[in-house]
C-alpha positions in Angstrom: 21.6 -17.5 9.0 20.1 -16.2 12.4 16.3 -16.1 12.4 13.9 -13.3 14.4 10.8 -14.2 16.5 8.2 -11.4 15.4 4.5 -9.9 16.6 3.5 -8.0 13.7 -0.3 -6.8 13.5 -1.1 -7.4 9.5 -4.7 -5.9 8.3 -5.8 -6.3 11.8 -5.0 -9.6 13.0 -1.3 -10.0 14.9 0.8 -13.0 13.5 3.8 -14.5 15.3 6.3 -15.1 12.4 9.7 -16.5 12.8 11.7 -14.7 9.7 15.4 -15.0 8.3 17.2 -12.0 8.8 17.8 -11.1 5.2 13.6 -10.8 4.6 11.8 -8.7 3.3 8.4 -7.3 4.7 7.2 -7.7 1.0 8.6 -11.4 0.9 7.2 -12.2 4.7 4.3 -10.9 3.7 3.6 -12.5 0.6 6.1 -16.1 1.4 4.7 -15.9 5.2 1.6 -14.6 5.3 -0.1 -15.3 1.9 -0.9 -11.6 1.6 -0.4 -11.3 -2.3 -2.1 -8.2 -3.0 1.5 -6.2 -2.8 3.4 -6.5 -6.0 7.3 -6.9 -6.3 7.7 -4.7 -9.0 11.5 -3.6 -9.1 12.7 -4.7 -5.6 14.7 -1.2 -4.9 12.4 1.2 -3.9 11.7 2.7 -7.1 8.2 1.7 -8.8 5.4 1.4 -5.6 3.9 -1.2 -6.5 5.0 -2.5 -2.8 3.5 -0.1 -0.9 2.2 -0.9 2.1 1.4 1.3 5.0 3.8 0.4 8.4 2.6 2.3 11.7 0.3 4.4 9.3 2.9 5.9 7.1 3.8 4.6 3.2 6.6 2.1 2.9 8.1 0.4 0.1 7.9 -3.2 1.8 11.0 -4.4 -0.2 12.9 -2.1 1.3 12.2 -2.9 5.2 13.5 -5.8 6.7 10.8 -8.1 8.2 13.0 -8.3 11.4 12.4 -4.0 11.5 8.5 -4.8 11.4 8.5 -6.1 15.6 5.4 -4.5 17.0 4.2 -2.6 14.0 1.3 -2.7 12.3 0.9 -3.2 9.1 -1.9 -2.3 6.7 -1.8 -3.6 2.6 -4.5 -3.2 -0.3 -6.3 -6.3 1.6 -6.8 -4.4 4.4 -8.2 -1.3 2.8 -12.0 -2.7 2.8 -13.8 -3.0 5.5 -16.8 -5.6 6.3 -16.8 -6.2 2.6 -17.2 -2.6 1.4 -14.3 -1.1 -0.2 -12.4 1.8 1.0 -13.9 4.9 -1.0 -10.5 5.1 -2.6 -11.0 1.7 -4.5 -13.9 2.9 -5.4 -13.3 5.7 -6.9 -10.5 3.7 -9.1 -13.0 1.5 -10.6 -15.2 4.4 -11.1 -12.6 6.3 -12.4 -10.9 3.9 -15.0 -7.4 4.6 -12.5 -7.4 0.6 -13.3 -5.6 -0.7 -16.1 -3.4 -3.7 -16.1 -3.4 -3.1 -12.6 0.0 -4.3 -11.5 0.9 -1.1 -9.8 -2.8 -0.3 -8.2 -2.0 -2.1 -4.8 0.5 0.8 -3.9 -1.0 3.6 -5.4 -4.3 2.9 -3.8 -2.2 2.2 -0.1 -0.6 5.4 -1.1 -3.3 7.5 -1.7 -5.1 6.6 1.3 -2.2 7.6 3.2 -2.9 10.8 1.7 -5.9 11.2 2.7 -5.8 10.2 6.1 -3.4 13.3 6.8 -4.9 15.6 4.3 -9.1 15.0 3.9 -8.7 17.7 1.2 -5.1 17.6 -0.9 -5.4 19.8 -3.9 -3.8 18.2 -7.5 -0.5 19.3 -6.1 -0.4 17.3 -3.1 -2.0 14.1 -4.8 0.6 14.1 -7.2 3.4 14.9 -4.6 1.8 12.2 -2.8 1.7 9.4 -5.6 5.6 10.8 -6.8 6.9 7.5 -6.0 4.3 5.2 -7.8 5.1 4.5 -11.1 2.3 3.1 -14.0 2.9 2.0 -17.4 -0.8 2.0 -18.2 -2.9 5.0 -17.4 -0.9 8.3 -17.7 -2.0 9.2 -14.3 -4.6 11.5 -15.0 -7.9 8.8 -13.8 -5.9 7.9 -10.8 -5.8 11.7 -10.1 -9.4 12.4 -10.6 -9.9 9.0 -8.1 -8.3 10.5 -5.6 -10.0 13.9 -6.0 -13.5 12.3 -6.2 -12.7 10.3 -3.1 -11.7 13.3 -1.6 -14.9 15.2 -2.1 -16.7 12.0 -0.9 -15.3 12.6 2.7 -16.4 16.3 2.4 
């Protein structure tokens, strides 16, 4: 098995990581990088709950290969918060009730603040275009909807 030297910027900090060629981005980050807060929930692409954002857009991280991630940077629910203050998106879930068992809130958050960094202002529709690929057991949706919304007016 042939290995890859990589720079990959990870919540801010760039890490040299030598990875297998079969890796995952969610395995190097969580087997590599102790970075647990991304979930392996179905490990095809289906569920979120591995979302991670790579060069600013949503990814599902079990469906990159860690080798692809040279030079990117990589952003996952640990590097939402900022000088310990949460992002108002994590916020907003806790106010909310968005969190229930809260297996799948890692990529929902990542992909909601995807959202709003290219739309400040979605309407329901685009949230729950945006979230499409998230799936949750627990809530039925509706409090992780009005978290987005609320952290949406927050910005106004």
């Amino acid at each position: 098995m042939s290995f890859h030297r990589i720079n990959v910027t990870v919540n801010g900090t760039t890490e040299q990581v030598d990875v297998p060629s079969n890796m995952t981005l969610l395995q190097m980050l969580r087997e590599k990088l102790a970075v647990t807060g991304t979930k392996n929930g179905c490990a095809a692409g289906e569920c979120g709950a591995c979302t991670v954002l790579m060069n600013g857009e949503p990814v599902n991280s079990c469906m990159v290969l860690a080798a692809e991630c040279n030079g990117a940077e990589i952003v996952t629910v640990e590097g939402l918060s900022h000088e310990n203050k949460l992002d108002p998106i994590q916020e907003e879930m806790i106010k909310a009730g968005g969190v229930q068992c809260g297996f799948c809130t890692p990529g929902v958050l990542i992909s909601a603040r995807a959202l709003l960094n290219r739309n400040p202002k979605p309407n329901e529709f685009e949230i729950r275009d945006a979230l499409v690929g998230n799936l949750c057991r627990c809530t039925g949706y509706i409090r992780i909807i009005e978290a987005v919304k609320n952290a949406a007016n927050r910005s106004a």
